[in-house]
C-alpha positions, 0 to 999 in steps of 0.5 A, spaced: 806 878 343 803 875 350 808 872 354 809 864 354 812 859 359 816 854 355 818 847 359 822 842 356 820 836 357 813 839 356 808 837 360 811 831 365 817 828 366 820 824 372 821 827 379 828 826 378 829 829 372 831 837 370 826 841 367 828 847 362 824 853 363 824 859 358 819 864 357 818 867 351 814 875 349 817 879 355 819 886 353 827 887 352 830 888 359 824 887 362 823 885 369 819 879 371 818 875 378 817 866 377 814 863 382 813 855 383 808 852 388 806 845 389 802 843 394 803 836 397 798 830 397 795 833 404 794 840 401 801 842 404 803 849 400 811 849 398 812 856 394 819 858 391 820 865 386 826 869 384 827 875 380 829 876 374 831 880 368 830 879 359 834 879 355 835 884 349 830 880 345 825 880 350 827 872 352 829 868 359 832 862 359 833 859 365 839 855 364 842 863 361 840 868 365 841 868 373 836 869 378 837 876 382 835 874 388 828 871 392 829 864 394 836 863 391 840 867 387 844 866 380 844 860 375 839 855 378 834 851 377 831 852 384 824 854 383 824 846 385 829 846 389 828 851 393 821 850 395 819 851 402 814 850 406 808 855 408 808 852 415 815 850 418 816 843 420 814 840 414 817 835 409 815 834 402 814 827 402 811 822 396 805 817 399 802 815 393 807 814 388 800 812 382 800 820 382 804 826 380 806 832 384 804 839 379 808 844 380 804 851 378 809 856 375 807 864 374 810 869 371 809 875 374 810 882 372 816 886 375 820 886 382 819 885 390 817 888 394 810 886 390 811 883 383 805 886 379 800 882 374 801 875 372 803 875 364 803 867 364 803 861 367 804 853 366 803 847 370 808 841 370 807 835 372 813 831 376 812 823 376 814 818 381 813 811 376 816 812 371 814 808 365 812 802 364 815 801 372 811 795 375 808 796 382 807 791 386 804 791 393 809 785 398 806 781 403 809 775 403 811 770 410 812 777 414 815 781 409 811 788 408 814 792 402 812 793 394 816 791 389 818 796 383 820 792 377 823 796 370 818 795 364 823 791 360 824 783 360 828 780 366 832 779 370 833 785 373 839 787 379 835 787 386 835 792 391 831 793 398 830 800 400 829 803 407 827 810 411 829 811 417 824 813 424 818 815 420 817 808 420 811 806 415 812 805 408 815 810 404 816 807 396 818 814 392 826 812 392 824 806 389 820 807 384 825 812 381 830 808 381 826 803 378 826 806 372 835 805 372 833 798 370 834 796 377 828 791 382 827 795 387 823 792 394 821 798 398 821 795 405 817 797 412 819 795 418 816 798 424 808 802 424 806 799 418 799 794 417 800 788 422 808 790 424 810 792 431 808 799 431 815 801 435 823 800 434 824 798 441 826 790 438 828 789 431 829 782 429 834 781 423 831 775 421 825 779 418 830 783 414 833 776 412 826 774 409 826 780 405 833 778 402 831 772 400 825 774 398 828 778 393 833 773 391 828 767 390 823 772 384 824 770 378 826 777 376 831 778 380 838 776 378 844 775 384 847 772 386 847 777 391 842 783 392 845 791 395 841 795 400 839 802 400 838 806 406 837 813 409 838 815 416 835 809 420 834 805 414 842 806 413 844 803 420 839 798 419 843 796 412 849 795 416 846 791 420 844 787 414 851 787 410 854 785 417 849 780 419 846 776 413 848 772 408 846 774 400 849 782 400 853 784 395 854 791 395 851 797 401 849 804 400 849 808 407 846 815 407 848 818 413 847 812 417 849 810 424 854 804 425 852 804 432 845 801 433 840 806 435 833 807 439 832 799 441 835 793 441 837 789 435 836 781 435 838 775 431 840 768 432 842 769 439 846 775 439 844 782 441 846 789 439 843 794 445 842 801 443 848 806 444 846 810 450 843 816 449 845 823 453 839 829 452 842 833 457 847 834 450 840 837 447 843 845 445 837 849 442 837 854 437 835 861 436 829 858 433 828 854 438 829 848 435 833 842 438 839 840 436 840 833 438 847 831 434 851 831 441 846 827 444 849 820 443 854 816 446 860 815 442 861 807 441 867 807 442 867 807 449 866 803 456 859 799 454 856 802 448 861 799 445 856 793 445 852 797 440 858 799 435 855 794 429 861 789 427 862 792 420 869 787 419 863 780 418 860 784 412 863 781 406 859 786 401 862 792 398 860 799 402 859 806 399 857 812 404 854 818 403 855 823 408 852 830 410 857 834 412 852 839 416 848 833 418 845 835 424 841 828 426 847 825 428 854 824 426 855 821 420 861 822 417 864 820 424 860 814 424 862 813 416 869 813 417 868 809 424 866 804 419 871 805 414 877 803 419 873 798 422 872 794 416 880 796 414 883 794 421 880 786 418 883 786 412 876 788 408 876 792 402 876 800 404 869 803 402 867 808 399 866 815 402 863 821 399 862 828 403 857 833 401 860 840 405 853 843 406 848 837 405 844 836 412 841 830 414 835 827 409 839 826 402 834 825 397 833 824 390 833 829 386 829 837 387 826 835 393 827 841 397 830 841 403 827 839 410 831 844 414 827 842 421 821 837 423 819 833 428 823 827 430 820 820 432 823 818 437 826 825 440 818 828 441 819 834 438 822 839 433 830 838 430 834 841 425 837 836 420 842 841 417 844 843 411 845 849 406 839 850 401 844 850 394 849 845 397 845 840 399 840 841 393 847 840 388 849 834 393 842 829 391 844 831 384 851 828 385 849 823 391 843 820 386 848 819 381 854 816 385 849 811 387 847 808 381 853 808 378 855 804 384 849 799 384 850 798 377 858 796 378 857 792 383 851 788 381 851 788 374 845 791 370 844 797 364 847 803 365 840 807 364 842 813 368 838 820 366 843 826 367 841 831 373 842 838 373 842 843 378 
């Protein structure tokens, strides 16, 4: 009997959901290497394998028997999440949420040093717009985006969505999350079709445009909106919970609470950038820069200017926190915020530490970014985090924010459930 690779669900499913990988017809006990790659929309390769072994009946299942070693080791589904790139520094991004990302699985015959001849072998294709999920590209007044909307009838709760230095427009997250019945603008900012290509000035008023055009679609229920960012993306959420009207709830994942990398604007105030000590750049033994030192705390002298006054804010909070994040100090500016917002009298946020997790807390089996090039450094920087605790932390964080989303601006709970 040849060997057969069994996934369920066959064929394709959803980035963000598990995947049960089987194989059937091995020999009893027989030693066999999985690998998994993918190459992203640029070519890209990611690899991932591990060993295992069959059981008595000549049968593996995933979920049953542990990985002995490779690029993970015991029960796991971490031929996904543990994926690395060929050449370092890259990170595995969506561009074009239309298409899928297939994942090549092989089954090879034996164990390291070099596993022998390929028994079987399976293509999986993960999907970034999950069914019925309408896409539509955003240009209205100044605001640049694309709306993801569920397949059912509406009204929907609504949701802006941001990243962080990269700039451009990045719609993965929001397509996902679109599928969990909830109106999803993926909004640019900066270095995206007609809007300013750097950050040195931010108008909050562009982001006010962007609420209110989310407020104002027939599809959209209110009376408030939430907001979803990350790094950058998360920051500027803050600045958006605590400047704006129409925010009814905010998820930061690891965001700063001090404003960061040029000066941000509305109304006649002015929040400067916090100050910024590169001599505090450590280098690691790969030659990396670690930059969580470099900047200022905003507690003190003049870069108190930049701390972002939290206390106005009238929307309720959630922080996802990277413990090992190595971009900045997050879970310091988390509970900076938390003891801002409770010295005025505002209902204490909530705050989930990931022990392990790095900087770019993604949703679910997007393999670590250990390091890359950072925009506004200039050069390579370690983001933090530990391959299984950070892939366990998505999992739990994607599932966190949605039960949030869902409590605080009403909707259908239609959460699939992640495994990791």
């Amino acid at each position: 009997m040849a060997a057969t690779l069994i996934l369920e669900p066959a064929g394709r499913c959803c980035w963000d959901e598990p995947v049960r990988i089987a194989v059937r017809g091995l020999a009893p006990e027989q030693p066999v290497t999985l690998r998994a790659s993918l190459r992203d929309e640029k070519g890209a390769l990611f690899q991932a394998h591990a060993r295992y072994r069959a059981d008595v009946r000549g049968e593996l299942d995933l979920e049953r028997e542990p990985a002995l070693g490779g690029s993970f080791a015991g029960l796991s589904p971490g031929l996904l999440w543990a994926l690395e790139p060929e050449k370092p520094l890259l990170r595995l991004v969506k561009r074009d949420v239309r298409t899928p990302l297939a994942v090549e699985l092989e089954v090879l015959e034996g164990h390291d040093p070099e596993p022998g001849r390929l028994l079987c072998r399976a293509r999986h294709e993960r999907d970034f717009l999950p069914p019925g999920v309408r896409r539509q590209p955003v240009r209205a007044g100044r605001v640049r985006g694309t709306l993801f909307l569920p397949p059912e009838p509406g009204p929907f709760p609504g949701i802006v969505d941001m990243f962080g230095t990269g700039g451009g427009l990045l719609e993965y997250r929001a397509s996902l999350l679109a599928g969990k019945g909830f109106a999803v603008l993926a909004l640019a900012y900066y270095n995206y079709e007609d809007l300013p290509k750097t950050m040195d000035i931010l108008h909050l008023e562009y982001f006010e445009e962007a609420v209110n055009y989310l407020l104002s679609h027939p599809e959209v229920k209110g009376p408030g909106v939430g907001l979803l960012g990350v790094s950058k993306g998360g920051e500027l959420c803050l600045s958006m919970a605590s400047f704006l009207k129409g925010i009814t709830a905010a998820v930061i994942i690891n965001g700063s609470v001090a404003n960061v990398g040029g000066t941000l604007h509305y109304k006649g105030e002015t929040l400067p950038p916090v100050g910024v000590n590169r001599n505090r750049i450590k280098v690691t033994k790969d030659g990396y820069a670690d930059i969580v030192d470099v900047l200022n705390s905003p507690l003190e002298g003049p870069d108190q200017k930049s701390f972002i006054p939290v206390e106005r804010a009238e929307s309720t909070f959630l922080f996802l926190v990277g413990q090992d994040d190595h971009n900045w100090k997050s879970e310091f500016y988390a509970n900076e915020a938390c003891k801002r917002l409770q010295a005025h009298g505002r209902r204490k946020p909530q705050i989930i530490c990931y022990a392990g997790a790095g900087h770019y807390i993604e949703p679910p089996y997007f393999p670590l970014c250990r390091a890359s090039l950072h925009a506004l450094v200039g050069s390579a920087i370690i983001f933090g985090g530990e391959p299984r605790a950070h892939a366990m932390a998505q999992v739990d964080a994607w599932k966190q924010l949605q039960t949030f989303f869902h409590k605080h601006l009403g909707g259908q709970e239609g959460t699939i459930p992640a495994k990791v």
